[in-house]
N, C-alpha and C positions, 0 to 999 in steps of 0.2 A: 464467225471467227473474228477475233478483234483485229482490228487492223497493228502492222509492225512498225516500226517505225524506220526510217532507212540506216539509220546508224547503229540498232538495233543489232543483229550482228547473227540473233541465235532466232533465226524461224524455228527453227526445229522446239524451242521449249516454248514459243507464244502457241505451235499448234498444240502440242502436247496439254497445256492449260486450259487450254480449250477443249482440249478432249476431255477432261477429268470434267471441267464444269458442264458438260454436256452429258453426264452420265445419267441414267434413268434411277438409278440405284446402286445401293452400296455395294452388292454382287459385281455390277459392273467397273463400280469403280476399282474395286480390288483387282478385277482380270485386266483392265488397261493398265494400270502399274505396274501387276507383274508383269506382264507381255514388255513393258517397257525396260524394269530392272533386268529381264533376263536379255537386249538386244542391250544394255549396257556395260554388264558382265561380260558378254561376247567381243563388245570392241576395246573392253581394258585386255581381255585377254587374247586378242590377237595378234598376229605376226605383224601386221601394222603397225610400226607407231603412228600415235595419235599424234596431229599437231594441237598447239596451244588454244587455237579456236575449240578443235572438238572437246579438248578437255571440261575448257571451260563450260562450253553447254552439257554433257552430259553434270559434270559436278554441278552444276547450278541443277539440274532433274532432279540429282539425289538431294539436293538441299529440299527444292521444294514438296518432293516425296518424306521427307521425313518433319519438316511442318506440314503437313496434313497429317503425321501420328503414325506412323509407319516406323518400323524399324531400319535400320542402313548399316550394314556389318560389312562393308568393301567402300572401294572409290578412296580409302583417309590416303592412301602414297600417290594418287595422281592429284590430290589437290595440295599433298607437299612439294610437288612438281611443280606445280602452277609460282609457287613465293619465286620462283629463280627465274621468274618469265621477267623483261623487260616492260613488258607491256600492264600498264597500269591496270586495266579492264581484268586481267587475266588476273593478277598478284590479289585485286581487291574481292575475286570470287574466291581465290583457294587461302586468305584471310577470315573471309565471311565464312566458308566452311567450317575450319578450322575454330573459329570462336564458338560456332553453334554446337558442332558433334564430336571433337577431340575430348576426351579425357583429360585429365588432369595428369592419371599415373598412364596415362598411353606409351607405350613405346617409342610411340614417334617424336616425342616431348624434344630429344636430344637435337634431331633435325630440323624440328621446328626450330628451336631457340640458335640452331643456328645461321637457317635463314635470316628470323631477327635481325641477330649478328650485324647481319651483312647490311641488311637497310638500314639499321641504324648508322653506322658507318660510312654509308654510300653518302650522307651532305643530300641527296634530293629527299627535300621537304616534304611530297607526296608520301614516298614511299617510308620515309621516316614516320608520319602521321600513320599511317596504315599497321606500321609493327608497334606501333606506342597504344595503338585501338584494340590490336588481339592482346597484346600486354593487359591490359586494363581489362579486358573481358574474360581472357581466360583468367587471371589472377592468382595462379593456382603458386603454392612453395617453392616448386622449382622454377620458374620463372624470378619470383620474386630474388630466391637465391643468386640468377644467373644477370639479373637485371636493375635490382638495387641500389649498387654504386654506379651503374653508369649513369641512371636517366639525372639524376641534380646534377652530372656534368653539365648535359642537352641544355638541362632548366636554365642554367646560369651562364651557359656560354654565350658569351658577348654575340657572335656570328651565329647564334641559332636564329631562325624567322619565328613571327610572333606567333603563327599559325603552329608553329613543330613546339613551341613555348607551354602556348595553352593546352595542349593533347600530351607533354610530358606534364606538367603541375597534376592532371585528372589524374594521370596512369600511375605517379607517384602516391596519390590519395588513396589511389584504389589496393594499392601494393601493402600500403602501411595500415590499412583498415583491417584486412587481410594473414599479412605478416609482421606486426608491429616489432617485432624484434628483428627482423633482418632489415628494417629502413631506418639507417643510422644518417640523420644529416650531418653532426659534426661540425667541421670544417663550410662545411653549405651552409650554415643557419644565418647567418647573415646576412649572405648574398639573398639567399631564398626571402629572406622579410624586406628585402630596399626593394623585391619584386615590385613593394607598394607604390614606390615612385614610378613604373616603368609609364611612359607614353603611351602606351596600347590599351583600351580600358578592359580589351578582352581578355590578357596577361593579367592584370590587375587581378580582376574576378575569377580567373581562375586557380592563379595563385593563391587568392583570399581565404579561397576554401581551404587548400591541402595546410594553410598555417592556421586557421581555425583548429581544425582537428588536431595538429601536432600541439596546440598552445594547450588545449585542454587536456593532455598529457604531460607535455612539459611547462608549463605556464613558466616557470624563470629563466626557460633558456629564448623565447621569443618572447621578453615582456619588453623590450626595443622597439615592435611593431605597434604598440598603444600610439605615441608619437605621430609615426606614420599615418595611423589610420583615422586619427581628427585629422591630420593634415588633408588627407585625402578625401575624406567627408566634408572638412570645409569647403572644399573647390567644388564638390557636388553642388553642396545644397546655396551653396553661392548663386551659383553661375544658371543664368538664364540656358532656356531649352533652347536654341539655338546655339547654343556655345559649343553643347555634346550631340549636335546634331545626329550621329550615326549610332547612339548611344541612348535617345532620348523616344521613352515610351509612350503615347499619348499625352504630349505634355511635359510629361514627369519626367529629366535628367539621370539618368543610370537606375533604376527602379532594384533592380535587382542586385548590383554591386553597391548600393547605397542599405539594404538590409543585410548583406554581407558586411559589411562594415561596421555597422552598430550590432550585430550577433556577434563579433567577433569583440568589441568593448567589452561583452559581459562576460568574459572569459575572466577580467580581471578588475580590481578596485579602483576606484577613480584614481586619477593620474596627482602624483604626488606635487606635479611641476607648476606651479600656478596658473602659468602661461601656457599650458596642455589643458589643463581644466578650464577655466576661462571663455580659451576656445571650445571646448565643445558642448561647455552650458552653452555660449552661443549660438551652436549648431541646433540644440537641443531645441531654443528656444524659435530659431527659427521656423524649424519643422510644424512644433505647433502653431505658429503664426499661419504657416502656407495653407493649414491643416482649417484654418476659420475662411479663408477666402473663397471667393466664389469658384466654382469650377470651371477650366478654363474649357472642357469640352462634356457633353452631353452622354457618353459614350462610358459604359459600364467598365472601362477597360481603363480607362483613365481614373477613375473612383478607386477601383484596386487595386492599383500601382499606388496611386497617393496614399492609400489606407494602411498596406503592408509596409510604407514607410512608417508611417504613422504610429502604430502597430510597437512597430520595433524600436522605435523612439520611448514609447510608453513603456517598453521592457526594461529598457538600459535605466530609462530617471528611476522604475521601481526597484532594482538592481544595486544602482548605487545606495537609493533611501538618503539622502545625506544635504537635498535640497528643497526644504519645505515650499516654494515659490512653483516649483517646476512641479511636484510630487501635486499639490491642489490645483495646477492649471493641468493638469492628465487628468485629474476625476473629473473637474468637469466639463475637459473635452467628450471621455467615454461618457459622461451620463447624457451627451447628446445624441449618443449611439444608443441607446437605452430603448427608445423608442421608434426608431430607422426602422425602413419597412424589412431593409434585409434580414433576413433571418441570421446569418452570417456573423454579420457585425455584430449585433443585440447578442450573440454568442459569445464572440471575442470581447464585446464591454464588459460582460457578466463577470466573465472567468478573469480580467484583469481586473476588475475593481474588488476581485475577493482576496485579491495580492496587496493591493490600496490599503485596505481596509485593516489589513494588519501592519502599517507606518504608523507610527503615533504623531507625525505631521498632516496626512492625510483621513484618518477616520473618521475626524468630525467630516468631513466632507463629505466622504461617502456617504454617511448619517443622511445629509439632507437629502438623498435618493431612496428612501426607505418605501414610500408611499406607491414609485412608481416599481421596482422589486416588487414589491406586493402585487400587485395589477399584474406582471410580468408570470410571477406563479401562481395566479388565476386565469387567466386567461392564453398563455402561452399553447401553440398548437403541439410543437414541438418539444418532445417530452425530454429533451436533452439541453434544450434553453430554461425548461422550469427546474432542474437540477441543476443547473448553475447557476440561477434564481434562491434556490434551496441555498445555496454552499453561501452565497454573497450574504443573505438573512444571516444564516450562524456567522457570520465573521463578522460582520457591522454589530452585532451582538454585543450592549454590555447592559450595564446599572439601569440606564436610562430611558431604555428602549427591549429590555428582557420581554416581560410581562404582553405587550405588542407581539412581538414576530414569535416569542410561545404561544399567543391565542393563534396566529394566521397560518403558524405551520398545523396544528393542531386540526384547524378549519380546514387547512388544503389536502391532510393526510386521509378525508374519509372518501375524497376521489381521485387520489392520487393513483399514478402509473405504479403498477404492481412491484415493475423493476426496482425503483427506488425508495420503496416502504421499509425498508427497514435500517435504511442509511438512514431517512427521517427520523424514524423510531429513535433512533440513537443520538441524535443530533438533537431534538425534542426534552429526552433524559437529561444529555449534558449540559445544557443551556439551562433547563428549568435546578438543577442540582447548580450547578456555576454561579445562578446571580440571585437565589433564592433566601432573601432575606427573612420572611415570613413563611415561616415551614407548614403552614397548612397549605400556602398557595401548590406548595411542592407535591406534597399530598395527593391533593386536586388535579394536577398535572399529570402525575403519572398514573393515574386511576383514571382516568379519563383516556390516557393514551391505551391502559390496557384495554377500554372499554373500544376506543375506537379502529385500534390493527392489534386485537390481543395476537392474531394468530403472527405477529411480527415483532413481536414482543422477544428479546433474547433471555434465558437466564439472568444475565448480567445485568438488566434492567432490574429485573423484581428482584436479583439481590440485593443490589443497592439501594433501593427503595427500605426494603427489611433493614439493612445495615443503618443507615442515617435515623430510621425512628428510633430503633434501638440504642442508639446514641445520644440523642435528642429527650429527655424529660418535658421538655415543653410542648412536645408533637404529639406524645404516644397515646393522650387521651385522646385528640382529635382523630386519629389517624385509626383509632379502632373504632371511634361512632361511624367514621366516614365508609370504613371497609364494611360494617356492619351495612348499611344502608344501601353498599353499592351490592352487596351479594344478594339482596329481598329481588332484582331484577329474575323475571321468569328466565330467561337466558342471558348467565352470566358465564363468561369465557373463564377455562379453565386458569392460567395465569391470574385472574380475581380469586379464583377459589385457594389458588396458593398463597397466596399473599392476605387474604382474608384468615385462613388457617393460622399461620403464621404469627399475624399480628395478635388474633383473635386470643389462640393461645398463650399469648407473653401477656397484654396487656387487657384482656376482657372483663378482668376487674374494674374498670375504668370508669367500666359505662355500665358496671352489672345492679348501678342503682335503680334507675330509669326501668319501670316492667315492662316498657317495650322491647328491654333489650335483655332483661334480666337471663339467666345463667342456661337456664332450660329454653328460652327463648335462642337465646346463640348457639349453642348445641345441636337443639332441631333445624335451625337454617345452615349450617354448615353440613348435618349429616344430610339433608336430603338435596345435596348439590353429589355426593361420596360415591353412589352406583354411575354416574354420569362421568367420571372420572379415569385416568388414566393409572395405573399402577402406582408411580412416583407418588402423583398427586395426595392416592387414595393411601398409603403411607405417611405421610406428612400429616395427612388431617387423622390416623392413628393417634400419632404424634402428640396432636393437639389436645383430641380426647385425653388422654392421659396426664394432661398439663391442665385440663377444665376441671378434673377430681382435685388436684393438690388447689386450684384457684378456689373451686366453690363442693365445696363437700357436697352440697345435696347433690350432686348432678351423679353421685357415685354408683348410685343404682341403678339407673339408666344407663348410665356408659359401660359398668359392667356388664349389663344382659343384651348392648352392641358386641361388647368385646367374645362374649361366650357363644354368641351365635356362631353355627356352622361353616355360614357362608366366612367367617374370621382365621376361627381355629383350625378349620380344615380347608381354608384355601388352597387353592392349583398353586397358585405364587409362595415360595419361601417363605420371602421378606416378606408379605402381610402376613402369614400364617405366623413366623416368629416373634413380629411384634408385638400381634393379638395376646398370645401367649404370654410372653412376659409381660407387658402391659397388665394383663389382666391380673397376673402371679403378684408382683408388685404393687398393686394396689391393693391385692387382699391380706399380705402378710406384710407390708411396710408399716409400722408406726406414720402417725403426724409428722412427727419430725423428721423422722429419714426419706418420707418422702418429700418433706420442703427442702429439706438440701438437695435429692434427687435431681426435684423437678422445679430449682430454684431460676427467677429471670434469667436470660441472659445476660453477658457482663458485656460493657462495652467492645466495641470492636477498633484496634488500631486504626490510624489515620493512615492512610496507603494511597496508591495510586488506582483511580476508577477503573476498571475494568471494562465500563462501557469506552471512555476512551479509547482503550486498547484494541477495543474490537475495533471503533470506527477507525483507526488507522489502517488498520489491517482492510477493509472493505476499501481504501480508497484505490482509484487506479491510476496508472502512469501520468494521465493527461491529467489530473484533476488538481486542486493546489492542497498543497503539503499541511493535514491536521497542525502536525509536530508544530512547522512556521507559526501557524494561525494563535494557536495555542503560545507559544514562546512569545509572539508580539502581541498580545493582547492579556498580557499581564497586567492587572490595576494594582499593584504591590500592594494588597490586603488579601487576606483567607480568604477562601471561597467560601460562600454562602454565607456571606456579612461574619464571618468568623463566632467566636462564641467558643465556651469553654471543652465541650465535648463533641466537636462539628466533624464531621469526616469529612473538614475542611479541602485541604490541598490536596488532593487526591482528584479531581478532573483537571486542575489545572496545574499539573506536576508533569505532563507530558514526557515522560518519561520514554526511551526509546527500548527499554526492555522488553523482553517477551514476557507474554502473560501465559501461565498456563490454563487449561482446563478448567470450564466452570467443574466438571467432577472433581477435580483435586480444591480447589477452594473455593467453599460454598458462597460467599460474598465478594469475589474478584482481591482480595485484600489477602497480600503476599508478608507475612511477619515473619521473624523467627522466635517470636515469644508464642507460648503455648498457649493462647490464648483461641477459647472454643469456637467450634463453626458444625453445624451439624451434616452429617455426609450429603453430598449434594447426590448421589445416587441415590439415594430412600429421600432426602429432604425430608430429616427428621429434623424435630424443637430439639430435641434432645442433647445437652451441651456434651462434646464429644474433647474434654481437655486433653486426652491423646489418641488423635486420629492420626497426628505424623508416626511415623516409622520412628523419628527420632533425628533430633540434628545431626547438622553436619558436623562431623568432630575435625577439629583443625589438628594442625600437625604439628603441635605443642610438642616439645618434652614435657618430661614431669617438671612440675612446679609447686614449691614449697608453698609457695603464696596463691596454690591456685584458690582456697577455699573463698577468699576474699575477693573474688572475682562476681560470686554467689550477690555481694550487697545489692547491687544493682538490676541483676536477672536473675530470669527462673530457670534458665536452661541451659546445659553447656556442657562440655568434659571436665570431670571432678582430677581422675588422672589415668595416666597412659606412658606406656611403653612400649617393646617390642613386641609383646605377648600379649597384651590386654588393655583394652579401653574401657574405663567406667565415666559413663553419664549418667547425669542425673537430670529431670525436668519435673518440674512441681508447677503448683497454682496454689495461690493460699487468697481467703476469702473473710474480711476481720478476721475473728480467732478459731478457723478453720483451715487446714492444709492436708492439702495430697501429694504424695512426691511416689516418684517413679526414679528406680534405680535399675541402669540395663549395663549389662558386660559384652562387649566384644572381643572375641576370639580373632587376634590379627596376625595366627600362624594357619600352614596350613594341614596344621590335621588335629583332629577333635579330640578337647580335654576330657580327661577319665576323673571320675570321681568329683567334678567341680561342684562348691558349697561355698555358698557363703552366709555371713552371719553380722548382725547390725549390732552394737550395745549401745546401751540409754543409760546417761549418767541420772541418778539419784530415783526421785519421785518420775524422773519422764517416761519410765517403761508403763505404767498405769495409764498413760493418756495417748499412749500410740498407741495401732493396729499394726501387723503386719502382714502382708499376703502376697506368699508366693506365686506368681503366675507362671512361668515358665524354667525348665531347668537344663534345657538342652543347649550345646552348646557347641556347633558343628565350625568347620574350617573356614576361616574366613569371613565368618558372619558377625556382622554389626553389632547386630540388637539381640541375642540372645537368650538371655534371660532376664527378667523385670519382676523388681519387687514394689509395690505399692504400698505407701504409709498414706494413713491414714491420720491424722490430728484433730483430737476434739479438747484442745486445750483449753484451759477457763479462762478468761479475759484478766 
């Protein structure tokens, strides 16, 4: 049994402890506690009172029986007994009960808070400390209710000690975290921020904190403590370790109230006042001064006190941004942490130079550390320093250095940690789309990427890839020899076969000169990639098929006797069986010509925001540094991807903070409201689908005389509307070809009888329209209910 100690008080709970630790097994330890709870039970319940000794020991039994995991449903009124005892020892167990096992909505809440009361009130400092600790750890509403306005009295009063100072500033922090509405400083905010001058450095630091957290709530009602807290930073980093001797950590002068202070700067913009700024560039510049010296002790402890200053110095210059001298003397303090054995550091350099990196004072500098970043995501052990390796690469990212850290991430991604594959994967896309002047290299890049993590490869990737050739004239021949070449591999990842399909089918003509690549040659390498294939896939390359007959006639009897096969027309799957079918139908009874409008290129796609962007925002986590930033600061004020006349330019670097939807709702990431085609990302058909929307959004126009004239400009929109009916209209026209779509909504709620309607064609124009009824119903409330399609084959 361990020995007692003489001032110890409670033999009875050192044996007890000992008993439990002596227990052979959990059987036994269960029957010594209850054996115990029930001789506890009996002395709360008998005709004895207990004195304040006994209390105390049994409640400390039931404390320590319920840390060990036990339940305790008795004993809460003898340790609210215990707050009214005189004796310190006694008040501080039925405290410590009380914070551990009282409820929040307990009954006894009232009596408790009124013990409080009373310590509070009683002027002894201990006992004041004690009720400001259960404050602060119970936390709960009614407290904060019953105790709000009083403690910034405690805080502020001149005759509180500095000890009862510090343990109200916590217990107010913890109130206001808690209950931010019932902690109104008001009248206190003042006195609460000169805290910063007090003489006590423990007041200071504690104070520090609870006006951190309120600044970043109210930042204009404390922006008075800016002042203060250079003031009080200067006297820090001034003043020799001896000066704050009781204060001073291995060396290092207030370590802890000295990062409280500079986290509390970045709360707000640099200091308007000259002589506030001034000063604490030169605090600033001090730091990193101390920060080059030799160490003045051996001792791991002293190194992390200096470095979390350090640290937090490097925050506040990145924070401000606003002084090119200090922003270049931090990168290349950090790039000497670069290669420090600590793991640690080399973590915090990473992650702060990828903030660097986006000053446009500072990113040439970061530039000259490229080399050893490189080395850092090769060779790093730790698989969460080579992804702040990763994140620092894509930020020092531009013109000049693209081509570089796209080949190293590329190289590092085929043994890269599983976890962070497809952050790369997307970082890889938008760097190589971002700086890609020469669109085959682009090509190159993301064929390669699918080649090398196709299985990490998102939608979003290969539609973008599709969307920029398709846009691009100068790419599309290359980008079909390339896809052609890259599919002859005996194991090519399905993501190639899409994207292969895809291109193959728009652009196959390209290269159908060459008989190694000729029409029947491309056809048989795509279909026999088709049994290997997932549903989606084995769709799309339908798709294709039926877009290699209208490219190269001969291939029509071949593709037809794919299409006719069993395994087609009679597939388990719908959607293959329905394509096969009409694919097949269409081809046999379409003329030449209706099937080249059919199954004519597709038309450019709007210039939108990348979708891969969106995603990698979305993947980032809390601790990681902000896409959005990275993006906003590392603008070169020209187009992405050297600009050019049909680029789907601005679109990675529009960083847009919108949500994206669903690659099923928009096959290429690209959000328009012009009608302009996208084939369903569900089947990933070729197939130009100009009305897959429902139909826009109709605004909440009245009628307008002048709406027709709205039409100059767009294809889409509300022609006119009132209380009872919306008519829109949405067309595509193509040279001297046009489709339009004419839909009524019903915006009462109950369903029109007998609704008809009828289109007239002045002169000669009825002879070059179509028209075709598709729908005629016309239920309550519904949008898009009926839709009529013209068709135009007007002569030039």
């Amino acid at each position: 049994m361990p020995a007692v100690s003489k001032g110890d008080g409670m033999r009875g709970l050192a044996v007890f402890i000992s008993d439990i630790r002596n227990c052979k097994s959990k059987e036994a330890e269960i029957k010594r506690i209850n054996k115990e709870l029930a001789n506890i039970r009996s002395k709360f319940k008998g005709d004895k009172a207990l004195d304040g000794y006994s209390k105390k020991k049994y409640v400390c039994k039931l404390l320590f029986i319920f840390l060990l995991g036990h339940d305790i449903d008795f004993g809460h009124m003898e340790a609210v007994n215990l707050l009214s005892s005189n004796k310190y020892t006694e008040k501080q167990i039925g405290y410590l009960f009380i914070s551990v096992l009282v409820n929040s909505n307990s009954e006894l809440i009232r009596l408790i808070n009124n013990a409080i009361k009373n310590d509070l009130s009683s002027r002894n400092p201990t006992f004041m400390c004690l009720a400001l600790h259960c404050i602060a750890n119970v936390g709960s509403r009614e407290m904060a209710e019953a105790f709000a306005s009083e403690i910034p009295r405690i805080l502020v009063a001149g005759d509180t000690m500095d000890s009862v100072k510090q343990s109200a500033a916590l217990c107010l922090l913890r109130l206001y975290k808690t209950s931010p509405d019932l902690v109104l400083m008001g009248e206190w905010t003042s006195r609460v921020v000169h805290l910063l001058n007090d003489q006590h450095m423990g007041v200071v630091t504690a104070a520090i904190s609870l006006i951190t957290c309120l600044s970043q709530k109210n930042p204009d009602e404390f922006k008075t403590c800016v002042s203060l807290a250079v003031s009080r930073l200067s006297r820090i980093v001034s003043s020799a370790s001896t000066d704050l001797q009781d204060y001073t950590y291995y060396f290092v002068p207030a370590p802890w109230l000295s990062c409280k202070l500079l986290r509390l700067l970045q709360c707000y913009p640099p200091p308007e006042d000259g002589a506030v700024k001034g000063r604490l560039v030169e605090c600033l510049e001090t730091i990193l001064n101390k920060a080059q010296e030799p160490p003045k002790s051996k001792k791991v402890q002293h190194s992390n006190a200096k470095n979390a200053i350090l640290f937090e110095a490097i925050s506040l210059i990145i924070h401000y941004d606003s002084e090119p001298n200090l922003l270049v003397r931090a990168c290349n303090q950090l790039g000497q942490f670069l290669q420090h054995r600590e793991t640690n550091l080399r973590y915090l350099a990473l992650e702060s130079m990828c903030t660097l990196a986006s000053s446009e004072f500072s990113h040439e500098a970061v530039k000259t550390h490229i080399e050893t970043v490189i080395n850092a995501l090769k060779t790093e052990r730790d698989v969460s320093v080579r992804q702040r390796a990763a994140d620092l690469l894509y930020a020092m990212c531009d013109r000049s250095n693209a081509k570089q850290i796209v080949a190293e991430m590329l190289s590092y991604l085929e043994t890269a940690d599983y976890s962070i594959r497809e952050e790369m994967v997307l970082k890889v896309a938008i760097l190589a789309e971002k700086y890609a002047v020469d669109y085959s290299w682009y090509v190159d890049t993301i064929l390669n990427l699918i080649r090398i993590a196709g299985d990490y490869v998102s939608e979003e990737v290969w539609y973008r890839v599709i969307q920029i050739v398709i846009n691009r004239d100068d790419v599309q021949g290359y980008a079909a020899k390339t896809v052609f070449e890259a599919l002859q591999a005996p194991a090519c990842h399905e993501n190639m076969v899409k994207v292969g399909g895809y291109i193959l089918g728009e652009f196959g003509n390209l290269i159908a000169g060459d008989p190694r690549s000729s029409p029947l040659v491309q056809f048989n390498l795509l279909h026999s990639k088709f049994h290997l294939c997932s549903v989606p896939t084995r769709a799309l390359l339908l798709s294709a098929y039926i877009k290699f007959i209208n490219l190269f006639p001969e291939t029509k009897a071949t593709i037809q006797e794919v299409l006719r096969c069993d395994s087609q027309i009679r597939n388990s799957d719908v959607e293959l069986q329905q394509r096969a079918v009409e694919y097949l139908k269409l081809s046999s009874i379409a003329s030449t010509d209706v099937l080249a409008t059919v199954l004519e290129e597709m038309p450019p796609f709007p210039e939108r925001e990348s979708s891969i962007l969106a995603k990698l925002k979305k993947k980032k986590g809390p601790g990681a540094v902000s896409v959005t930033e990275l993006e906003d600061n590392k603008r070169e004020g020209g187009e992405l991807n050297g600009g050019g006349d049909r680029g789907p330019d601005t679109a990675a670097m529009a960083a847009s903070n919108a949500s994206t939807p669903s690659p099923s709702a928009d096959l290429l990431g690209i959000r328009s409201a012009a009608p302009v085609g996208a084939p369903p990302a569900s089947t990933g058909s070729l197939l130009v689908d100009v009305f897959s929307e429902a139909g826009p959004a109709a605004p909440s126009a009245a009628v307008n005389d002048d709406g027709f004239l709205r039409f100059v400009c767009k294809n889409n929109g509300v022609l006119f509307e009132n209380q009872l009916l919306q008519i829109g209209i949405k067309s595509e026209y193509r040279q001297n070809l046009g489709r339009m779509y004419l839909f009524y909504g019903n915006k009462t709620s109950v369903q029109f009888a007998s609704f008809t309607t009828t289109v007239s064609c002045p002169g000669d124009l009825q002879s070059h329209i179509l028209f075709v009824p598709l729908c005629s119903e016309t239920k309550p409330s519904n949008r898009i209910t009926q839709w009529k399609a013209i068709t135009s084959s007007l002569s030039p």
